[in-house]
N, C-alpha and C positions, 0 to 999 in steps of 0.2 A: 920725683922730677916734675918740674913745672915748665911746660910749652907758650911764648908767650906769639901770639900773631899779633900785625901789627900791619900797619895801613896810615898813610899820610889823611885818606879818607873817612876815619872813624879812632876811636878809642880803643888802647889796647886790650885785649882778650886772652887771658888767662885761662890754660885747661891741665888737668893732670895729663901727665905724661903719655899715658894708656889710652886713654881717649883722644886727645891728640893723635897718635899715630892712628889710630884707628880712621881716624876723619880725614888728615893723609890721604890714607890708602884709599879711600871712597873718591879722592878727589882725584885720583889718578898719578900721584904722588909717590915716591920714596918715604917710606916712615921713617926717616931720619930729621931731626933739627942741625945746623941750621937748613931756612932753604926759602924759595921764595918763589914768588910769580910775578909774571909782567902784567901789564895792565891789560893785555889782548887778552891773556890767557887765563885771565878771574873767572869769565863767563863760559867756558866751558870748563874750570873747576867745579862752578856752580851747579853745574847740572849734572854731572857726575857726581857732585856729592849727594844730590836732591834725588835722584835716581837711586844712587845704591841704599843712601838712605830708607826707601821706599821699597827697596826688594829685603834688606832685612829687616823689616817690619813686619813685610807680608810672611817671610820665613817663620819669626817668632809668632806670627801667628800661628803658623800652620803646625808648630808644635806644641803648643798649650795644651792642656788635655782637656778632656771634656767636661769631667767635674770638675766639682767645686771645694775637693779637699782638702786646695793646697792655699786656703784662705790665710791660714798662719803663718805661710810663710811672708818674711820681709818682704815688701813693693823692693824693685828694681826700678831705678831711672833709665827708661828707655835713650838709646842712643839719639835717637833722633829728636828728643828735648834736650841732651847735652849739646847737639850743635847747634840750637838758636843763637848765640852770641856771633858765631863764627857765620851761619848764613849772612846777617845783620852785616855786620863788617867786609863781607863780599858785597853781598848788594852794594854798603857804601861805595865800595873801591870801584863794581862797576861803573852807578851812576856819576862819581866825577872822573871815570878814566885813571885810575890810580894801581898801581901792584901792591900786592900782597908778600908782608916776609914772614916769617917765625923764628924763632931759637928758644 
């Protein structure tokens, strides 16, 4: 399933599903599509998301192990480089006064 957000402010933004709900829920959000935000309320999705974004960062730090033996396994893209597109397109929305949809 593909999440697409969308902003009269910016270019639409495509995420898998999973991740999407994911960034939702950091923004204070229902994990469900469809759904949307008003223009007031971009800016404190924003920081909500920028915030939790930030404490599960610091979580997956604080679980890494200390060696170095798990070099083979596969890299993970951290969550917080999948929601660059979607900061971006907030930002947009705040700076012209614009809402935010998805489905």
């Amino acid at each position: 399933m593909l999440i697409t957000f969308k902003s009269i402010a910016a270019a639409p933004v495509q995420m898998f599903g999973n991740v999407a709900l994911q960034l939702l829920e950091l923004m204070g959000r229902l994990p469900k599509a469809p759904g949307a935000l008003f223009a007031e309320d971009v800016t404190e999705a924003l920081a909500l998301l920028q915030q939790g974004l930030s404490e599960l960062e610091a979580r997956e730090q604080a679980e890494l192990p200390q060696d170095s033996a798990d070099k083979e396994k596969p890299a993970v893209i951290p969550l917080k480089h999948r929601a660059v597109p979607l900061i971006a397109l907030l930002q947009a929305a705040i700076r012209e006064q614009k809402g935010v949809s998805w489905e």
